[in-house]
N, C-alpha and C positions, 0 to 999 in steps of 0.2 A: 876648303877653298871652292870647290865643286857648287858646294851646297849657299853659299853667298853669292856666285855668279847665277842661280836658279831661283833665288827669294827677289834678286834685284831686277830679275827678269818678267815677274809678278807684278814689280810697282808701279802706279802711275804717273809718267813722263811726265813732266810739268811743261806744258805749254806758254805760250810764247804770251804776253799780257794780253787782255782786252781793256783798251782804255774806251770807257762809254763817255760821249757827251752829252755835259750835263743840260737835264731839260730847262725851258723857259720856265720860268716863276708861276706862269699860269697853270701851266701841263702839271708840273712837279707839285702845286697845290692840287689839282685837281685826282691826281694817282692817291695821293696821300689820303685824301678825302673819301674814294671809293675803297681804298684799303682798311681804313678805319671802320668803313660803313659793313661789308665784306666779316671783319673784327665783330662787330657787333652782335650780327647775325648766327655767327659762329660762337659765338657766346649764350647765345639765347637757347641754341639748339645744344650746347651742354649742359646750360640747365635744365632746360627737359629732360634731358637721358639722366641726371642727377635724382629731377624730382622721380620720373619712373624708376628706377631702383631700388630708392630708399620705399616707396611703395610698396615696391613687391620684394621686399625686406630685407634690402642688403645692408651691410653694417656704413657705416661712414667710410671704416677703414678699407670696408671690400672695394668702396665705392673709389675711394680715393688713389686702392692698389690698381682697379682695374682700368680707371681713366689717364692716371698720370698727374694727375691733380693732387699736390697736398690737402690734407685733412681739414685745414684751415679753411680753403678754398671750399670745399664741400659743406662746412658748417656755414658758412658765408651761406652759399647759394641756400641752404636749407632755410637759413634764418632766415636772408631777407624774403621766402616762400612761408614763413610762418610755421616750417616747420623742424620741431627740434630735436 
């Protein structure tokens, strides 16, 4: 009994809601827009650390263990770089 009143004392209390209001159509396109753009970039710079890997001769599967990325996704970025 001890030891249930000490694990529940660990947990975190749920707080009370936040309700957000929703943005204008404008704003809401324009977040979505720069998030996507944000996306993008963040994609280009994975495949760079991809293509530099595979360069300096890591396997697919190193490649795929050490990024988080399935394998698929790694042979993707390799193909569409021409390389296989």
């Amino acid at each position: 009994m001890e030891m249930d009143r000490r694990r529940s004392s660990h947990m975190c209390e749920p707080g009370s809601p936040t309700w957000i209001t929703p943005l204008p159509k404008r704003a809401a396109d324009a977040v979505i827009r720069a998030k996507l753009t944000e996306y993008r970039r963040m994609c280009q710079k994975r495949d760079r650390l991809i293509l530099e890997a595979k360069k300096a001769g890591l396997s697919e599967v190193s490649i795929a263990d050490l990024t988080g990325h399935s394998r698929n996704t790694v042979r993707s970025v390799l193909k569409a770089h021409g390389i296989s």
